[in-house]
C-alpha positions in Angstrom: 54.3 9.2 -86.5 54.8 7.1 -83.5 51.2 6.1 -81.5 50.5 7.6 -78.6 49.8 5.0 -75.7 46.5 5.0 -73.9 46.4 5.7 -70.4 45.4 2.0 -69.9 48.1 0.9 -71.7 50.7 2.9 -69.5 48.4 1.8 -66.1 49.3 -1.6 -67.5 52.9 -1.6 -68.3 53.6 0.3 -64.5 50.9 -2.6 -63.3 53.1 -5.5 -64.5 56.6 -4.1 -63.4 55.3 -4.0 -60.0 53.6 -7.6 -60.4 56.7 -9.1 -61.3 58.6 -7.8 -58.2 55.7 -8.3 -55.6 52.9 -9.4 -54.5 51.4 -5.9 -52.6 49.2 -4.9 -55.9 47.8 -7.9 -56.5 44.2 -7.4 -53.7 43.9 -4.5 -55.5 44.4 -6.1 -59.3 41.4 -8.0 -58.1 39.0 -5.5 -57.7 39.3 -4.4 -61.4 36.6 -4.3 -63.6 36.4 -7.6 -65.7 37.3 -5.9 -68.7 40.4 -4.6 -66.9 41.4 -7.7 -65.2 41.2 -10.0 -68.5 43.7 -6.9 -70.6 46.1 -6.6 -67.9 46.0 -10.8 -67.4 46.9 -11.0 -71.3 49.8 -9.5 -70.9 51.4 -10.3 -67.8 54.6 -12.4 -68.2 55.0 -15.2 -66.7 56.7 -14.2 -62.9 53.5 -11.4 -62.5 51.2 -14.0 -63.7 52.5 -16.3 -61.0 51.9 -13.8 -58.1 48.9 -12.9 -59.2 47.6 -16.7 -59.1 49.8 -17.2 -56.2 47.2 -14.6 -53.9 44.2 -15.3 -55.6 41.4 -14.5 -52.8 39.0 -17.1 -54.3 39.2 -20.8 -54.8 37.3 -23.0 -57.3 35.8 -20.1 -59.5 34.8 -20.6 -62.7 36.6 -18.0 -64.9 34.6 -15.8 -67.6 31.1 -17.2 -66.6 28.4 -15.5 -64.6 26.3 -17.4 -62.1 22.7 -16.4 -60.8 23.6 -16.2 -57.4 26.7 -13.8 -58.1 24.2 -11.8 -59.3 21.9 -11.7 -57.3 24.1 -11.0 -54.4 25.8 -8.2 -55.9 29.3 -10.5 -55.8 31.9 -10.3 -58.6 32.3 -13.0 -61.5 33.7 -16.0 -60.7 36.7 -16.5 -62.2 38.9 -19.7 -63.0 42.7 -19.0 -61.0 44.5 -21.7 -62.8 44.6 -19.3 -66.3 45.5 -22.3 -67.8 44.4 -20.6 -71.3 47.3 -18.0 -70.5 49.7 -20.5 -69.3 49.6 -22.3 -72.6 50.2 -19.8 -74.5 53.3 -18.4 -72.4 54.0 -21.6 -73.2 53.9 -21.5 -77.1 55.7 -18.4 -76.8 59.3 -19.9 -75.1 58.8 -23.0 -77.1 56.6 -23.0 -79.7 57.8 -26.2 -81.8 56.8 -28.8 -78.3 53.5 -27.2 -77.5 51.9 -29.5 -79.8 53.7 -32.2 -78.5 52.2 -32.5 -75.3 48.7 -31.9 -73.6 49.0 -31.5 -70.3 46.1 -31.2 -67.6 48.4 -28.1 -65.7 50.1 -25.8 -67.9 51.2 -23.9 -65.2 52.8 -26.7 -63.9 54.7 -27.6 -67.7 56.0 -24.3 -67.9 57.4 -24.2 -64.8 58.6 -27.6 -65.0 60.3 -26.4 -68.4 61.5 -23.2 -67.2 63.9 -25.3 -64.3 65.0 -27.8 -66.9 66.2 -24.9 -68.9 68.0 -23.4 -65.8 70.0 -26.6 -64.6 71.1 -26.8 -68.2 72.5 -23.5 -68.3 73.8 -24.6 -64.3 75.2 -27.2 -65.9 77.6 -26.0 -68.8 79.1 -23.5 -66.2 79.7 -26.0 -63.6 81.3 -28.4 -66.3 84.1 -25.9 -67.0 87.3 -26.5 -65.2 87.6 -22.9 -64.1 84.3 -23.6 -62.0 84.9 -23.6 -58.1 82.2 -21.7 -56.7 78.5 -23.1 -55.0 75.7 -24.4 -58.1 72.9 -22.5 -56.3 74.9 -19.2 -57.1 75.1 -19.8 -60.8 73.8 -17.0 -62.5 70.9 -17.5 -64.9 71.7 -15.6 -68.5 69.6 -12.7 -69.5 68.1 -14.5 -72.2 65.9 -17.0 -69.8 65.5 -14.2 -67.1 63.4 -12.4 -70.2 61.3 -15.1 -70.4 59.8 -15.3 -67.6 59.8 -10.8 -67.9 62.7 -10.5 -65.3 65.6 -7.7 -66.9 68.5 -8.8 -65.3 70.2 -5.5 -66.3 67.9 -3.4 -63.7 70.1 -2.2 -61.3 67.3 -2.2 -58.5 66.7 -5.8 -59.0 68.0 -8.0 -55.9 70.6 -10.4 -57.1 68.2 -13.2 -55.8 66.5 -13.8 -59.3 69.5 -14.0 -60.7 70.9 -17.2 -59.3 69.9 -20.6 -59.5 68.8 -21.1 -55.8 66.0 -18.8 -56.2 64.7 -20.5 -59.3 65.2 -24.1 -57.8 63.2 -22.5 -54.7 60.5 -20.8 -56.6 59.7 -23.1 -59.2 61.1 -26.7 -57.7 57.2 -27.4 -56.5 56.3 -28.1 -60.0 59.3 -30.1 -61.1 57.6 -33.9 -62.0 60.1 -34.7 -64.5 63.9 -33.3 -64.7 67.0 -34.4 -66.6 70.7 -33.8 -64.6 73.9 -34.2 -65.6 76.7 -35.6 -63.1 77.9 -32.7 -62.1 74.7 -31.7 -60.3 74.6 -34.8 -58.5 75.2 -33.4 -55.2 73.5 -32.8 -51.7 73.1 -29.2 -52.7 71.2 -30.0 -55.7 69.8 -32.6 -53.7 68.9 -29.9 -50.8 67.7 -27.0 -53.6 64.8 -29.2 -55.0 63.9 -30.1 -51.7 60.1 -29.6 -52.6 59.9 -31.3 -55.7 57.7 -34.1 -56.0 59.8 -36.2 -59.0 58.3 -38.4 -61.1 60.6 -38.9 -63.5 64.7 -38.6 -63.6 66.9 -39.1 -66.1 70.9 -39.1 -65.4 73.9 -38.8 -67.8 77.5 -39.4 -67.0 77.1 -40.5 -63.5 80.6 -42.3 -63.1 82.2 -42.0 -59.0 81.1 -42.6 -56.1 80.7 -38.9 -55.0 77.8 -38.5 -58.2 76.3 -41.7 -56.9 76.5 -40.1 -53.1 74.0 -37.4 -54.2 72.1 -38.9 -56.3 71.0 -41.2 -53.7 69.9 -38.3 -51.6 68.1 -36.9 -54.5 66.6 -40.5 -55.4 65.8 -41.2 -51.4 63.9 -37.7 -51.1 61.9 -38.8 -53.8 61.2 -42.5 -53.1 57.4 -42.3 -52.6 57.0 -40.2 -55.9 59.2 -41.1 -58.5 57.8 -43.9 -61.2 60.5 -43.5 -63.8 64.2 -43.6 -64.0 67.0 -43.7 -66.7 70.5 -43.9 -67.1 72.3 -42.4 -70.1 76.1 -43.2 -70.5 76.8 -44.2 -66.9 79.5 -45.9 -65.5 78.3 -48.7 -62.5 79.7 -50.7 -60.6 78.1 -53.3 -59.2 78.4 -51.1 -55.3 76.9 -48.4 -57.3 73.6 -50.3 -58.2 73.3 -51.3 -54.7 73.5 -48.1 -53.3 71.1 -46.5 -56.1 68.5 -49.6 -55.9 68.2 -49.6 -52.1 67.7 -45.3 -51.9 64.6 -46.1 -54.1 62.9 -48.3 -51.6 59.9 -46.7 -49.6 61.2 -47.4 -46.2 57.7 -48.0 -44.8 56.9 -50.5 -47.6 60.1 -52.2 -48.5 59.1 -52.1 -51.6 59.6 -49.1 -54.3 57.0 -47.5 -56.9 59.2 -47.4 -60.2 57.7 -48.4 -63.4 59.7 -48.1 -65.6 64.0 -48.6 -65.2 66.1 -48.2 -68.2 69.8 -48.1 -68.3 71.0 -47.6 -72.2 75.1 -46.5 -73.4 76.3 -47.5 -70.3 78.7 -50.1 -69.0 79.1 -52.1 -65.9 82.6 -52.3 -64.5 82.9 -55.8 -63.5 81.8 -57.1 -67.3 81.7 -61.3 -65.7 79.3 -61.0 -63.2 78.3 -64.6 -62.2 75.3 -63.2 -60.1 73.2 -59.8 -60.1 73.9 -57.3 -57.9 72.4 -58.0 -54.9 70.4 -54.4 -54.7 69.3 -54.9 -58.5 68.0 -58.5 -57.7 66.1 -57.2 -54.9 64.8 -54.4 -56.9 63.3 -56.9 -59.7 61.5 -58.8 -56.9 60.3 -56.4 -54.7 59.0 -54.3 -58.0 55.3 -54.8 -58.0 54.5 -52.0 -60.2 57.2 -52.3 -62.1 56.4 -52.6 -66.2 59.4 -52.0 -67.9 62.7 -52.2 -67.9 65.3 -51.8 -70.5 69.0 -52.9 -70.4 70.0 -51.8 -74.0 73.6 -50.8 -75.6 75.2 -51.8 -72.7 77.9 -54.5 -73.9 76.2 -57.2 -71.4 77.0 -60.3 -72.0 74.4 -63.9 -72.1 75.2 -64.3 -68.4 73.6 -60.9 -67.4 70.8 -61.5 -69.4 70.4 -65.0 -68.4 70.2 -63.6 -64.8 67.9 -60.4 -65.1 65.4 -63.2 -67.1 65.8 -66.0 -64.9 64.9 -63.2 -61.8 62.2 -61.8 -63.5 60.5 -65.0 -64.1 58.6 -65.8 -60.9 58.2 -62.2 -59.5 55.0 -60.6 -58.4 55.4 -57.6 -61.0 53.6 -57.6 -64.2 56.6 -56.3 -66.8 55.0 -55.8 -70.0 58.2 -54.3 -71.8 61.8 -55.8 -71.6 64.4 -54.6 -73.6 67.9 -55.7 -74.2 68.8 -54.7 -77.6 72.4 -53.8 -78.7 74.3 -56.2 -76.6 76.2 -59.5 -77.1 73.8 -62.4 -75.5 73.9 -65.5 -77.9 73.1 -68.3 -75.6 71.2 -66.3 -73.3 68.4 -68.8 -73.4 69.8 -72.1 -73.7 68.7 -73.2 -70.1 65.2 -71.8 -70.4 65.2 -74.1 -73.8 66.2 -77.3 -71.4 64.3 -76.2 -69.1 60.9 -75.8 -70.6 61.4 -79.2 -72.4 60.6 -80.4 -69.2 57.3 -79.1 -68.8 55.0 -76.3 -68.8 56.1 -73.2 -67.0 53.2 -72.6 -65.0 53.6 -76.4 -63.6 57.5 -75.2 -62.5 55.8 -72.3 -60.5 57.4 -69.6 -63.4 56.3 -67.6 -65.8 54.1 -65.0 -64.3 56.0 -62.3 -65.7 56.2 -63.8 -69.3 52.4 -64.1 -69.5 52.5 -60.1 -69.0 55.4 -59.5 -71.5 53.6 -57.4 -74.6 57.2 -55.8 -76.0 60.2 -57.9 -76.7 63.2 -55.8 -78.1 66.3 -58.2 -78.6 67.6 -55.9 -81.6 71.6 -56.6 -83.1 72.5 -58.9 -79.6 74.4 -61.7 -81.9 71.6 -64.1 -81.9 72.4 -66.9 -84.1 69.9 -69.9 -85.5 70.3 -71.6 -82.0 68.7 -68.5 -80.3 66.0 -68.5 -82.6 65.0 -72.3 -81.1 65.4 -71.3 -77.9 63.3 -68.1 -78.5 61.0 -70.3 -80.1 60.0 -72.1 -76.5 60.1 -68.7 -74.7 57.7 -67.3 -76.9 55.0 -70.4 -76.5 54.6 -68.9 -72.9 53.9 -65.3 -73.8 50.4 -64.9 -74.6 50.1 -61.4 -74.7 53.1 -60.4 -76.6 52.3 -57.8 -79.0 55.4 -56.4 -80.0 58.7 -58.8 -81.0 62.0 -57.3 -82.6 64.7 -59.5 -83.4 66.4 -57.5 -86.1 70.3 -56.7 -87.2 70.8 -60.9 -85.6 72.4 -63.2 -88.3 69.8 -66.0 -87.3 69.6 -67.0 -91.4 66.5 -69.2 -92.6 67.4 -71.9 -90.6 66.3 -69.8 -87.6 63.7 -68.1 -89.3 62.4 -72.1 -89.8 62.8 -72.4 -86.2 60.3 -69.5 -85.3 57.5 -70.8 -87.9 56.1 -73.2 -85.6 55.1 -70.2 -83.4 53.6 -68.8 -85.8 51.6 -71.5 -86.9 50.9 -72.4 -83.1 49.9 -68.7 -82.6 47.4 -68.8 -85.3 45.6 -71.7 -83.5 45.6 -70.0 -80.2 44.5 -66.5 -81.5 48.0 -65.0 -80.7 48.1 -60.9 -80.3 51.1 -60.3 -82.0 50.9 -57.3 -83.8 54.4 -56.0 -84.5 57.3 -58.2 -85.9 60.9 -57.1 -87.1 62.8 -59.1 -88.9 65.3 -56.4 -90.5 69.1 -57.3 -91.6 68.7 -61.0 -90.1 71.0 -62.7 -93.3 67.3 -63.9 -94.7 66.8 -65.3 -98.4 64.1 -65.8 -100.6 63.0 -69.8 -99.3 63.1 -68.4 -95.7 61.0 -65.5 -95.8 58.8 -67.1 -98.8 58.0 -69.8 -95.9 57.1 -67.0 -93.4 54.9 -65.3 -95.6 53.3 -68.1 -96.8 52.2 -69.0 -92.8 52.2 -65.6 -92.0 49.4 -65.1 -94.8 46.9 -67.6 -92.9 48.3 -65.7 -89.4 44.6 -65.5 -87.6 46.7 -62.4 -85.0 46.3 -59.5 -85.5 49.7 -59.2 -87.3 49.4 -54.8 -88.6 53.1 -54.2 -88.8 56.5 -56.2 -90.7 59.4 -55.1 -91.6 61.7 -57.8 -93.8 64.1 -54.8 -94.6 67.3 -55.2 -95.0 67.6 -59.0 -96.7 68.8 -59.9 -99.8 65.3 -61.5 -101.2 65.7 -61.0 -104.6 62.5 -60.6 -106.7 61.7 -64.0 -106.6 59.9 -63.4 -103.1 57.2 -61.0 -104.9 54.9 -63.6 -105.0 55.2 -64.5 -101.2 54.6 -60.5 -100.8 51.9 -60.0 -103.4 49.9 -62.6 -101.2 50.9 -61.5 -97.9 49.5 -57.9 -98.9 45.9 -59.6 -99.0 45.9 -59.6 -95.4 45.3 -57.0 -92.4 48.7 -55.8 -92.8 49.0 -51.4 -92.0 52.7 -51.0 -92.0 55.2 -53.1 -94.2 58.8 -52.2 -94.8 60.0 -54.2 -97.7 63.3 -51.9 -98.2 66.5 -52.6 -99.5 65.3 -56.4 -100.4 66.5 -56.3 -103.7 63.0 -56.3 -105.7 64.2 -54.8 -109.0 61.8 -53.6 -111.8 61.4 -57.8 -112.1 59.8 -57.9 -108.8 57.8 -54.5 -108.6 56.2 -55.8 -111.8 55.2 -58.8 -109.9 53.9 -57.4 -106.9 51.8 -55.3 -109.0 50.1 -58.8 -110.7 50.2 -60.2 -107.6 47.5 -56.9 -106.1 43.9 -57.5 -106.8 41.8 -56.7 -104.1 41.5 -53.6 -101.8 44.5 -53.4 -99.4 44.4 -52.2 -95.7 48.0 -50.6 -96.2 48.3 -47.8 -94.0 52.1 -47.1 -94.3 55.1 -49.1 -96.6 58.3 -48.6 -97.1 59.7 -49.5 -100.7 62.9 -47.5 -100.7 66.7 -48.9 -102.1 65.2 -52.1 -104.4 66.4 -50.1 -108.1 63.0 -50.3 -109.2 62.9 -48.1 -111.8 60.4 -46.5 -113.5 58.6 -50.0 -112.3 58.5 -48.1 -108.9 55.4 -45.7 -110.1 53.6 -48.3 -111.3 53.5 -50.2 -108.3 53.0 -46.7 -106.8 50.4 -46.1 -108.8 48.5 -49.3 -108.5 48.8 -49.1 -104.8 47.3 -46.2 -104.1 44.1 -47.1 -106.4 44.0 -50.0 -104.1 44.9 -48.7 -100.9 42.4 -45.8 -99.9 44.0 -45.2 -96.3 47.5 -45.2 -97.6 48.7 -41.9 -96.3 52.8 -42.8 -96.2 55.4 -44.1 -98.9 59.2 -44.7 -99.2 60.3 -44.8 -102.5 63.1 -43.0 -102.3 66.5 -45.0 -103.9 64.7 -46.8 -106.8 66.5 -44.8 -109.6 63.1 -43.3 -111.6 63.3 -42.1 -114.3 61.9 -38.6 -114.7 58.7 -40.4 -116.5 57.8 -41.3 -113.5 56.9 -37.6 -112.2 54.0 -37.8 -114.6 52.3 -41.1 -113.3 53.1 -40.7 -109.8 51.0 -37.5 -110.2 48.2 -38.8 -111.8 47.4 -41.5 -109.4 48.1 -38.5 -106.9 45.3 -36.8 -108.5 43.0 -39.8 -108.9 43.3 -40.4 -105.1 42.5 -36.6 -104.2 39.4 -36.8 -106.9 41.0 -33.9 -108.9 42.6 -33.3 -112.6 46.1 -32.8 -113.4 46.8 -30.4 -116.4 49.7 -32.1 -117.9 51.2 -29.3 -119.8 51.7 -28.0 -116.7 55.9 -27.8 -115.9 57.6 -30.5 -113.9 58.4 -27.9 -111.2 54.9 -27.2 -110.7 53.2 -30.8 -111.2 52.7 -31.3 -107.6 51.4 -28.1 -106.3 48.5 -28.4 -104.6 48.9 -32.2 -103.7 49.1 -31.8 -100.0 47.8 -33.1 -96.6 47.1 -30.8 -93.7 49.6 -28.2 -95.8 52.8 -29.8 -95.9 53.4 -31.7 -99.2 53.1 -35.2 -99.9 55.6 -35.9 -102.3 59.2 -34.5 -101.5 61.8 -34.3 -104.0 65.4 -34.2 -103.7 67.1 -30.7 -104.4 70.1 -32.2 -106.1 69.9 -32.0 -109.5 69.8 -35.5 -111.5 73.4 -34.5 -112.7 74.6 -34.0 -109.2 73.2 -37.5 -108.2 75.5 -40.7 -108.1 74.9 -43.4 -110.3 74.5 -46.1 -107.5 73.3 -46.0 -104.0 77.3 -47.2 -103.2 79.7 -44.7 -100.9 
């Protein structure tokens, strides 16, 4: 038999249909009793919950707490107007797999913030389609979103208003900090509906003619004294186009603009020989003071682009801590700045500010040969601070690997802060990378994370590595090196004190049943080990049986062994989601080599 609703529950339903449509209820919601108040704020959607907060008649209360004077005086409880608790979990409602994500101060703000992203990307699929001719602020939002926010776009006494984009872009553009837009919406009526936005953030896709760049300017001009970040995704510029977007980001009272961080990534330029920077983008570098990091990456730049961006950012006021120019073709790139600091220290040519700030250095797959890695090798004297150096997917062989080891060894000596090197798919061998290990093993730094992935090393290197792992090293990714059951056997000889081993990375080396062992030895010597990738080693189905018994041993428990396979691992988990995955494919189904 279906319940009959409460009078309060009916009071309450009527109570948030008017909410969402107006404001004239809300005095009156605010003379409830607190019992009252706190049901009908529970279940308010998102619009009603808005007004209500919009009119609160209080400011600075302190929601669900009583205070002397209040009563004393007869007044009612303070209460907190932000409902920040209720925002949240409007929040988790519409999006339940980010709420975890993120931890924002204002989750008003978030949702709202959210809520327009989703609109402009519903805006944005209509407007794309070649049938569309009409204004972007009348795009109607679909049903679906409208119910979100507890709007039923099928009420026939609704006012078309909520139904468009304009009144969403009004309403809610206020709390925009961060937004993502298409080309298409790069126009002066975007530009005019999120007139009172304060941006922060802005990343753009497909911007590729001059009338995208036209309102993007506005939009980017409008926004000057705010915005901090700014990306490009698959872009099309030409070197007018950077001038016109790096001069609408200057604070016209300043001369100078606020951007932190400036990435431009799957783009190209359309003049591919430029013998000198843009003249807006070279102005941007050096008028920059708070600028931190910029990225230039997958953008089929050549060395001369590079050379230029580096040789500008050199003896600049800003303090760039991250540059990035990975996934382009620069060999060469620093063949000057190899003559040039033969000459001398940097500091005593009146360079290298910028360089003693660098802490992330991402030169991943740009064609870097054994010449680069010399040249690199005099860059990197003059950057202290440098933390974090990836060099991967470049054939610079052991010859260039030789070239960087007397950083390393100069590093040592000067208590270096590298933390982070990447050496994946460089065309390394065994005598290279024995050679880097074996410095790299006396490394004073505070060296947590390598990854030598990638290189054919052979097990003859599992010495090198069996020593290596002695050290402070957290995260090592040692796969697709070729170890075999020869090497694993090694390494495990090699292991005989406690490790620091936070995460490794094993996978591809056709280890064999050789692969538990290690496994098994590791974690009896590892105690914060909580991640490995063994995955591709071809073990046998014996090793199910020891890989759960050092399983056990870790977690202090007994393993029944008659148990079945199927069921060997139940119970072996960490913060409920299993630790060991297996494939579903059957061994049957499985190829007999990790070849196509």
């Amino acid at each position: 038999m279906r319940e009959v609703p409460s009078l309060i529950s009916l009071c309450i339903h009527s109570l948030k249909k008017e909410l969402i449509h107006g404001d004239d209820l809300v005095p009156v919601v605010f003379e409830l009793p607190h019992e009252l108040f706190d049901t009908l704020v529970l279940s308010l959607p998102p619009l009603a919950l808005q007004n209500v907060q919009t009119q609160t008649p209080f400011e600075d209360c302190n929601y669900q707490e009583f205070t002397d004077d209040c009563l004393r005086n007869g007044r009612k409880r303070g209460r907190h107007w932000k409902f920040n608790t209720e925002w949240r979990a409007s929040y988790k409602l519409r999006w339940p797999d980010l709420v975890e994500q993120i931890e924002p101060v204002d989750w008003q703000q978030m949702y709202w913030e959210m809520h327009l992203q989703n609109c402009l990307d519903e805006a944005t699929e209509i407007a794309l389609l070649p049938s569309f001719n009409g204004c972007i602020g009348d795009i109607r939002i679909p049903d679906a979103i409208l119910k979100y926010i507890g709007v039923d776009g099928q009420e026939n006494h609704l006012t078309s208003d909520y139904l468009k984009l304009s009144y969403h872009c009004q309403a809610f553009g206020c709390y925009a900090r961060s937004l993502k837009l298409q080309h298409i919406l790069c126009t002066a009526e975007t530009c005019h509906l999120l007139r009172t936005g304060k941006l922060e953030s802005l990343v753009l896709r497909w911007i590729r003619s001059k009338e995208h760049i036209d309102g993007l300017c506005k939009l980017l001009n409008q926004n000057s004294e705010t915005l901090t970040s700014l990306e490009f995704i698959h872009c099309k510029l030409s070197p007018n186009f950077i001038n016109a977007i790096c001069g609408s980001l200057l604070i016209q009272s300043m001369q100078t603009h606020g951007i932190q961080h400036f990435s431009i990534n799957g783009s190209s330029f359309l003049e591919h020989n430029l013998f000198s920077l843009p003249d807006g983008l070279s102005s941007f570098l050096s008028s920059g003071r708070s600028l931190c990091s910029l990225k230039f990456y997958d953008n089929q730049l050549g060395r001369n682009f590079a050379k230029m961006v580096f040789n500008t950012i050199l003896n600049v006021s800003s303090s760039i801590s991250t540059l990035d120019l990975s996934e382009n073709n620069i060999s060469g790139w620093l063949s000057d700045f190899n003559k040039r600091s033969s000459g001398g220290p940097l500091s005593s040519l009146g360079i290298g500010k910028s360089l003693q700030s660098l802490r992330v250095l991402n030169l991943r797959a740009n064609n870097l040969h054994k010449d680069d890695a010399q040249s690199l090798r005099y860059a990197l004297v003059h950057m202290p601070n440098l933390e974090e150096l990836d060099i991967s997917e470049n054939s610079i062989e052991d010859e260039g690997i030789r070239s960087l080891i007397p950083y390393f060894v100069e590093a040592t000596e000067r208590c270096s802060s590298l933390a982070d090197l990447n050496l994946e798919n460089c065309d390394l061998s065994c005598n290279g990378v024995t050679q880097l290990l074996n410095t790299l093993s006396t490394f004073k730094g505070p060296l947590k994370s390598l990854s030598l992935a990638d290189n054919c090393l052979g097990s003859q290197v599992a010495v090198a590595l069996g020593k290596f792992l002695q050290t402070s090293i957290e995260v090592l990714n040692i796969g697709g090196i070729e170890l075999g059951s020869t090497g694993f056997q090694e390494l495990q000889e090699g292991m005989t004190k406690e490790l620091k081993l936070v995460k490794i990375n094993i996978s591809k080396n056709r280890g064999g049943i050789e692969t538990a062992k290690f496994f098994s030895k590791l974690l009896s010597l590892a105690p914060k080990l909580g991640e490995v990738n063994a995955a591709y080693n071809f073990m046998p189905v014996e090793s199910l049986s020891i890989i759960c018994a050092a399983l056990k041993v870790a977690k202090e428990n007994t393993l029944d062994y008659q148990l079945a396979q199927a069921s060997m691992l139940n119970g072996i988990e960490c913060n409920g989601r299993p630790i060991v995955i297996l494939p579903i494919r059957s061994a049957a189904d499985a190829p007999y080599d990790d070849d196509p």
